[in-house]
Every structure is written in C-alpha cells, then in structure tokens.
N, C-alpha and C positions, 0 to 999 in steps of 0.2 A: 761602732768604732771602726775607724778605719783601716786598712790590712798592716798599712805599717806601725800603727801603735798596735796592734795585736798581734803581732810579731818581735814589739820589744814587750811585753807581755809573756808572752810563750820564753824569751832568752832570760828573763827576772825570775819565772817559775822553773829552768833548768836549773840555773843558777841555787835555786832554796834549796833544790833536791839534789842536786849534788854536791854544795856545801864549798863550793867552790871559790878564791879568789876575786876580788871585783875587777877584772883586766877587762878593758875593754877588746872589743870584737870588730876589727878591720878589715872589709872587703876591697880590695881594688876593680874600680868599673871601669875604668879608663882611664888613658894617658896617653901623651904626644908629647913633642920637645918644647918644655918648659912648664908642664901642666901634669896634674893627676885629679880623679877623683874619688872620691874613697866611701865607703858606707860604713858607718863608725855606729859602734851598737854598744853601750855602755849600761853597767848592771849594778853601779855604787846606790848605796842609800846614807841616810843617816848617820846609819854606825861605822861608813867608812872614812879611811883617813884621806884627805886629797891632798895628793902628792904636787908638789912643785912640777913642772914642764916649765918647755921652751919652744917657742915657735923657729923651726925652721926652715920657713918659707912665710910668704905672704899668703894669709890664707881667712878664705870666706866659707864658713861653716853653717849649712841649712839647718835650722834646728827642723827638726821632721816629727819628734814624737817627744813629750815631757818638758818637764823644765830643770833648770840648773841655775847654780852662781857663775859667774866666769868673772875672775878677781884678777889685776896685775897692781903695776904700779902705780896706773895713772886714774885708777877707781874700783870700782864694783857693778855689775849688771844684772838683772835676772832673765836669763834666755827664754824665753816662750816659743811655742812650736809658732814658723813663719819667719821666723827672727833672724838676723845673720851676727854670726860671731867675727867678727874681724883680727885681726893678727899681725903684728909685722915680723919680718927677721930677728932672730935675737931677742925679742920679747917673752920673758917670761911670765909665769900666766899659774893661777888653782881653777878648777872646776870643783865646785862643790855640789852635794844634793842633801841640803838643811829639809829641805819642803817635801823630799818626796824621791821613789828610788827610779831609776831607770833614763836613758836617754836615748833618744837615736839622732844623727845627724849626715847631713852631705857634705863629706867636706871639700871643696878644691883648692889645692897648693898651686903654688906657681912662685918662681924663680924669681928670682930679683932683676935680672937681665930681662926674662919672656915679657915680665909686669912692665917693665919701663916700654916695652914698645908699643903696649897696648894703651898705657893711660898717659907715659911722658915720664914717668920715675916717681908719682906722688905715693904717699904713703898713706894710711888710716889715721885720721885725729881722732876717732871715736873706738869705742871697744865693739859697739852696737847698733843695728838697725830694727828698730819694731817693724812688726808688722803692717806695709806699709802699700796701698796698693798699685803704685807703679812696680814694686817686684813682685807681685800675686802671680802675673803668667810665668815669669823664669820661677820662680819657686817651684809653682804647682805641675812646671815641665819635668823638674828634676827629681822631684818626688816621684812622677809617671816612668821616671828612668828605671826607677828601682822595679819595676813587672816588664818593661819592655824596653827595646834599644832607639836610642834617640841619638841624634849628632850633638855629642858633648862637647865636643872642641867649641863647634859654633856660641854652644848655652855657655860654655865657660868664657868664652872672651865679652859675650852679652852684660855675662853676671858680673865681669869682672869689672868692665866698663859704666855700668850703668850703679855699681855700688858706690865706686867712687866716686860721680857724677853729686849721687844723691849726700852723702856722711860728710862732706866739706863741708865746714860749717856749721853743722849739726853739734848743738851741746847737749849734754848729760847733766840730768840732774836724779842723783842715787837718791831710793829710801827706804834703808835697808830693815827699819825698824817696819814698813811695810813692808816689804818682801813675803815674809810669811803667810799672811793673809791672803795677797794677792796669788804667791804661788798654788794655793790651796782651793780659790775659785777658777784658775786656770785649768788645773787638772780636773774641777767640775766639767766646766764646761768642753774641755777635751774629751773627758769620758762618755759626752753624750750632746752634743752640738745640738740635737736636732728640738732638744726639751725647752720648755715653753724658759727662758731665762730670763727672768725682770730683775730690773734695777734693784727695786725692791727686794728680793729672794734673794741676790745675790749677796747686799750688804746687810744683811740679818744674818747671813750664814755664818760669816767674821766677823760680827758686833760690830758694827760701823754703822752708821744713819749713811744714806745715798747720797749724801752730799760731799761728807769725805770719804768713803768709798770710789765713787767716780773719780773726785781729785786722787787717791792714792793710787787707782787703776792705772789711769794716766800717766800717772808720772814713773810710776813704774815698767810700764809695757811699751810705751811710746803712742800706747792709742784707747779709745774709749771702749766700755764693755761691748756698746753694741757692735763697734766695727770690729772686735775681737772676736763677737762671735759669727755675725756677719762673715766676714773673710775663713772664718774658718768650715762652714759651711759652701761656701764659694770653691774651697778651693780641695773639699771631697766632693762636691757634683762635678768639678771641671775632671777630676780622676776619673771618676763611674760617666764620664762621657766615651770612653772606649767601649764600656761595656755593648750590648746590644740591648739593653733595656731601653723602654721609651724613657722620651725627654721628659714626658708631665709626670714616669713614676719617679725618676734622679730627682727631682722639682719637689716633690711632697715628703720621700723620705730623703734630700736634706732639711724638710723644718721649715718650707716655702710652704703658704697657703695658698699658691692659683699661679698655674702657669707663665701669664702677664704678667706678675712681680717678679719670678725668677725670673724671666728673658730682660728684665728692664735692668736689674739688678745685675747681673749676669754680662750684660752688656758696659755698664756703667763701670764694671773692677776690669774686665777682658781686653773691652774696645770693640768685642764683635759674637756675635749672639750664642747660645750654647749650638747652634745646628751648625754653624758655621766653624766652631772649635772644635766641632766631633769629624767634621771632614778634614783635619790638620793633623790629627793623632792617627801615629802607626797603627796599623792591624796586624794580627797574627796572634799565637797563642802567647798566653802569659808564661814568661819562666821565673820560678820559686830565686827570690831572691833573699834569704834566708833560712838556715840549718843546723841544728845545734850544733855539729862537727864544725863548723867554725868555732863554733867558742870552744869546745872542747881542744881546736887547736892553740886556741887564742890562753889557754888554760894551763 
C-alpha cells in the first residue's frame, strides 16, 4: 500500500483509540496570491453524520487515498483515489462515507478573481473528474508533493487550467444504487494494486456477472476496471521513481510482468519513459508529511 493511504490508515486507527471526533485534519502546503494548497485528511465512516458545507472558493480536490460521496444540488458522485472533486463559490456540497471510513485529498483553492485570469471566468459544469489519463502526471506530481517540495504555484495553475480544459462538456451519469458495490471493489483494489485482478474475481465479489459489473464500474468511476487498476499502478511506480531502487524492481512490485511492458505502458499514460521521469523528480531526503498532533490539533 502506498505511504499515503498508510498514513490515512495510521490517522483512522488514532482516531479508534482515542475515541475522538470525525474533524477532519488540514495541513497547509502552500500558497501565493490567489491560491492555496491544503493536505485534507479526513477519518468519517459510516456511523458518521455528514454535515452540510459550502464551497468557498473554486476548488479542485485530489482524491489521494479512499473513497467518498460528494453530493450538492446539481447531483451525486463517488470520488475514487485519482479523481478530482470540483467546486464552485457559494456551492453547497455533503461528503459522505456509506462504503467505507477514511479519506485523504489535495485540495487547491483559488479566488474568484486569481481563476478568471487563468481560465477567463469559467466555472465547473460537472461535480467530477474520473480518473483520467491526461491528468495522471499533475496528479501523480501532487501526491510526490506530500514527501517532497515541488513548485506548487506552477502544478496549481497546470491543474487549474487543464481541468477546466478537460469537464466542459463532460456529463454525469450517477448510480447510486451502484455505488456501493463499486465503492467496495475500489478499496480492493486500493488495498493491493499489485494482485492478479480479473474481471471475473472482481464481479463475483459484488454478485454481478462482468458484464454489468464493467457497465456499473464505468458509469460509476468514469473508467474501466482495467484502466482503474492500471493507472493506479502507474501512478505508485511513477512515486517510488524517486526512490534509488532499480527501475525493473518499481516494474515487478507494481504488478508489471517484464520490464518492456512497464516502459511501453509507462510511456503511453506519462508521455515519456520511467528513466526519463526519474531524472525530473527533486532529490533530497523525504520529510514526514503526516503526525497525529495534527489531528490531535484538528480535535
């Protein structure tokens, strides 16, 4: 599992032992005039109540680790890790966790004035972006922010620009009576990317034949099992590309059988080969970007 779900792991199992509150856990990583980004670490399950909010700002949220509802007026979604939550001003909005406790996400705000200079004044028609892989690199950059320091300003005007680029146009179609299901093969396949996952094994796990299985996957997420598990796979080998391990070990334990399909594969979501994205990532040491004393303050 990757470091950021096993660190909203470790704030779920604070959370049971000290019997605490479901407040979520807000880091600030950055900001400049008209922007923030924030590391949002959230510990609801089932038995909690989700409160009403309001968006205030316009705002594109990484889901990083888990899944959620994210419900307003104009529908229903189920957020999956890769996914972006979108938001306008004045929008009010529930998150829920029906399927499952725990969340982590990236959020970046931005002003109503900063946004119109970057995109022209448009706003989000959709609530939602699946997991999609023209944003695999800005995702998989901002997730690398959380262990190391990266130019945020730059990935936040990237993200800010190229979301809106992509959700024009983009309709929603909710099913919410699938939800459940789907959220429940998600966090399989979160909890272990790298295991053999068929079609097959996946829709016997929810009672589903793989035929409506795929269609309810789909319509759900925004994208097929395979490319769900694919890109998630993708996009912890593009992380442990900092590391100093060789490229052919990142290649086997993410769940690749032979080095030539990772680098084809690799290349195909990137645009350019894993040797080549490992010379693009900062070096230095990693610093701990999560602590219970956050939450404890958050508490």
């Amino acid at each position: 599992m990757a470091k950021i779900a096993v660190e909203l792991e470790q704030a779920l199992a604070y959370r049971e032992l000290s019997g605490g509150p479901a407040t979520p856990s807000s880091r600030l990583l950055a900001q400049g005039s008209g922007w923030t980004v924030q590391d949002v670490i959230c510990t609801s399950g089932p038995r909690d109540r989700a409160f009403e909010e309001q968006h205030s700002r316009i705002s594109i949220s990484i889901v990083a680790a888990g899944t959620f509802q994210y419900r307003s007026t104009t529908g229903r979604e189920l957020m999956t890790p890769g996914s972006l939550m979108l938001g306008n001003p004045g929008q009010c909005f529930e998150c829920g966790h029906d399927h499952g406790r725990g969340d982590r996400c990236l959020s970046f705000g931005y002003t109503p004035e900063y946004f119109e200079t970057l995109t022209g004044g448009a706003r989000f028609p959709a609530l939602r972006l699946p997991p999609l892989r023209a944003l695999s690199p800005l995702v998989t950059r901002a997730c690398a922010g959380l262990t190391k320091d990266i130019a945020w300003e730059e990935l936040s005007v990237q993200l800010a620009a190229q979301t809106l680029s992509i959700v024009v146009g983009e309709k929603s179609n909710p099913n919410p009576s699938a939800e459940a299901r789907v959220a429940r093969v998600v966090r399989a396949i979160e909890r272990d990317p790298t295991a053999a996952h068929t079609l097959s094994d996946l829709a016997s796990e929810v009672g589903l034949s793989p035929y409506h299985f795929l269609r309810a996957f789909e319509q759900v997420t925004g994208v097929t099992p395979h490319q769900f598990i694919l890109r998630t796979r993708l996009r912890e080998a593009a992380l442990r590309l900092s590391e100093p391990a060789r490229i052919l070990d990142i290649a086997l334990d993410s769940g690749f059988g032979d080095l030539s399909n990772f680098n084809r594969t690799f290349r195909a979501e990137f645009g350019i080969s894993p040797k080549a994205w490992r010379k693009l990532q900062p070096r230095g040491s990693l610093r701990t970007c999560f602590t219970f004393s956050s939450i404890s303050a958050a508490e």
